[in-house]
Steps between C-alpha positions, in 0.01 A plus 500: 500500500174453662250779609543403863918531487412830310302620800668418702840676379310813496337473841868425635612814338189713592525382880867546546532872564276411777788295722775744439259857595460333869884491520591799335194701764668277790841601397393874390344539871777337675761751369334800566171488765203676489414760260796519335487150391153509396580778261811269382260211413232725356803653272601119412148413424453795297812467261382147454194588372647761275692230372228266435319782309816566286502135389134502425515802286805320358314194408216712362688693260701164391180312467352753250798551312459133459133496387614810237736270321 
């Protein structure tokens, strides 16, 4: 595979969240107006970025129990 497919895989996967956060505010704010739904997309954004810092942790501590062995 090329170093322009491989680019452009992880752009494609980088760029993705980007489409579906629009919906999921539209939807979020939709559902339940004003402040209410601001504090429901803030919540939503917040648990994903606890889960993208549980997976990076998780990839740390795999990646250096792979450099120990």
């Amino acid at each position: 595979m090329s170093e322009k497919h491989k680019l452009d895989r992880v752009m494609f996967i980088g760029y993705t969240p980007d489409v579906f956060v629009a919906l999921a505010a539209g939807w979020l704010l939709d559902r339940s107006p004003g402040v209410p739904g601001h504090q429901h997309f803030f919540l939503f954004l917040s648990a994903f970025a606890v889960i993208g810092l549980l997976a990076s942790l998780l990839f740390r501590i795999t990646l250096l129990r792979v450099s120990k062995t």
